[in-house]
N, C-alpha and C positions, 0 to 999 in steps of 0.2 A: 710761279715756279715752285708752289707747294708738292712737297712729295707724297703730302698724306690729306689735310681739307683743301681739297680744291675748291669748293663754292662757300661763300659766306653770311650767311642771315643779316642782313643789318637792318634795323629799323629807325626811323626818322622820328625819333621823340622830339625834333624839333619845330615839325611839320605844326601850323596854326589855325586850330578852328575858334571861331569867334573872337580873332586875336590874340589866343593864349596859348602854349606848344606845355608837355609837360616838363619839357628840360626849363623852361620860364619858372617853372612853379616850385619844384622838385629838390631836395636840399642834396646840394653836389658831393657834401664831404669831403673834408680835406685828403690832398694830397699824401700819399702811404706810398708810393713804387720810390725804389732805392735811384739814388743818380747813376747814370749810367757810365759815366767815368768811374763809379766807386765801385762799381761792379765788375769793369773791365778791367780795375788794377788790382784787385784782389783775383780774378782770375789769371790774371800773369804774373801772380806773385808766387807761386812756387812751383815743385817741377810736376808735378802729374795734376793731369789738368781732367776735369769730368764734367758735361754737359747735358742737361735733360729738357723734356718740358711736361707740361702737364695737359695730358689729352681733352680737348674741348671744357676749359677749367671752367668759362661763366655759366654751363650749361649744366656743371655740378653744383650749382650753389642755390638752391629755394629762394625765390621771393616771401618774406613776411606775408600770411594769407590775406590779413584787412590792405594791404601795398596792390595787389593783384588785379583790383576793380580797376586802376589808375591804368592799368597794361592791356588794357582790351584792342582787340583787334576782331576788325569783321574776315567774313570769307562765306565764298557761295560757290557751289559746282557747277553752276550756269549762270546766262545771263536773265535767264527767263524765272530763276527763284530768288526769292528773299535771301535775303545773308543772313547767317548766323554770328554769335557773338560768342569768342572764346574771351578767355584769358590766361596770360602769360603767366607760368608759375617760378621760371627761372629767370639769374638774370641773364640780359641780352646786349647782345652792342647796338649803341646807337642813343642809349639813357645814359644822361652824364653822370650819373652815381654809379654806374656799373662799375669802373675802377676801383674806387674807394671800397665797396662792398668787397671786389674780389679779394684784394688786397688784407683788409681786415678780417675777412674767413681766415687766409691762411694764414698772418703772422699771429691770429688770436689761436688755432690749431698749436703755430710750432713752441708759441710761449706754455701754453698747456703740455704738451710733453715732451717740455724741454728736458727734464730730468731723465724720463724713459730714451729721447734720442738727442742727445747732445750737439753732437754732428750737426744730425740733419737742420737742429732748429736753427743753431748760428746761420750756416747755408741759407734755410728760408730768408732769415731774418735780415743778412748784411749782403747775400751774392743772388739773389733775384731779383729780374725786373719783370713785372706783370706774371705769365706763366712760364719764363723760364730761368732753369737754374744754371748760371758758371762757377763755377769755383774751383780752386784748385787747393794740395795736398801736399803734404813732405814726401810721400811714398804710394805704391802700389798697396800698399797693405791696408794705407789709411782711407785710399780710392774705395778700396772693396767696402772695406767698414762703412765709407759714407755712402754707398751704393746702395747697400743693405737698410739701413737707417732710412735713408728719404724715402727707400718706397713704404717704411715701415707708417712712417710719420704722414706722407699723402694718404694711405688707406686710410688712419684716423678721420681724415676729413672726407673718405668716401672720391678720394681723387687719384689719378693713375698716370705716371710718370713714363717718358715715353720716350723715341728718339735718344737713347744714350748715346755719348759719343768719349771718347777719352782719346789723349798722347799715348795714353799705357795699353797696350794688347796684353796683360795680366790683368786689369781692372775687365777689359773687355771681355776677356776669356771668359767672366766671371756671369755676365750679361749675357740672357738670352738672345739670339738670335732676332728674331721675331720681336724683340723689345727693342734692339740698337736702332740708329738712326739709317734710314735702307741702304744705302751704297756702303754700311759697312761690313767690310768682309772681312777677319782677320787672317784668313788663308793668303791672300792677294800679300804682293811685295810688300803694296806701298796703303797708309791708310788714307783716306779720303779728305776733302777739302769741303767746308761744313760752313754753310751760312747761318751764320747765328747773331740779334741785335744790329741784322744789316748789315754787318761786316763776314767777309771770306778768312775763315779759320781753317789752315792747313795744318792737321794734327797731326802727322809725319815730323815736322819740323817746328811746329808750333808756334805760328807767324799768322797776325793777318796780314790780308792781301786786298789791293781792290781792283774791279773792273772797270 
């Protein structure tokens, strides 16, 4: 029910040749994504509420180049030729270190400029879970400030924030078109009901909901 990546790459790092998978070998790094209850109470902790994510985040993040050997994958355009041997230069799903890396890009980004974007890095830091952000604001005013700031602070890391969604058609008004989350329109009466961390968020009313 994706309204933007429909298909997904994943690869089997756990897949066994000669006995051994690389996720067997592979150092996992600790756990870095925020609980998801702490995420969810801080985003229904005040009245204007702002939602984003970050467009395809593990495919903006470099593999270490000596890491790279360990990520090979064949592929051949027939059955009748040899396979060739690439390797993967980004991370990917499917390596159980993929998390921890993505995770420690961006919180090691938002603590670097913290000072330049205040906002945004708390946000990073206390109301994301993997590539997306909830948080919520005292006002409209501080919505737009922290609009402005996270895409300021994702660019840093070469990352593009996407799918906006807000309660506030003032923060929205603010957001392009083309960057909000698609069924948002803010011509239409009524604003839209937004899956987000698995739960239905009706921003009109500012409730979740389930099916």
């Amino acid at each position: 029910d994706k309204s933007t990546t429909k298909v997904r790459l994943d690869f089997d790092a756990s897949a066994k040749y000669n006995g051994i998978s690389l996720n067997d070998v592979i150092f996992q790094g600790p756990k870095l994504q925020n609980e998801l209850f702490d995420v969810l109470i801080r985003f229904r902790k005040q009245e204007v509420a702002i939602i984003s994510d970050i467009q395809e985040m593990y495919l903006q993040i470099g593999l270490f180049e000596p890491d790279r050997r360990y990520h090979s994958f064949l592929w051949r355009e027939n059955l009748d030729s040899e396979p060739d041997v690439y390797e993967i230069n980004r991370v990917v799903f499917g390596v159980n270190a993929s998390p921890f890396l993505a995770q420690y890009v961006t919180q090691q980004n938002a603590w670097k400029y913290q000072s330049e974007y205040p906002l945004a890095a708390e946000s990073v830091i206390n109301s994301t879970y993997m590539d997306d952000t909830m948080d919520s604001v005292d006002s409209s005013r501080t919505g737009i400030a922290l609009y402005r700031e996270l895409c300021g602070l994702w660019e840093k890391a070469g990352m593009r924030p996407r799918k906006w969604m807000s309660n506030s058609e003032e923060v929205l008004s603010q957001i392009p078109q083309e960057e909000r989350a698609v069924q948002v329109d803010i011509g239409k009466e009524e604003l839209p009901c937004l899956k987000t961390l698995g739960l239905n968020w009706v921003s009109e009313t500012d409730m979740f909901t389930y099916q």
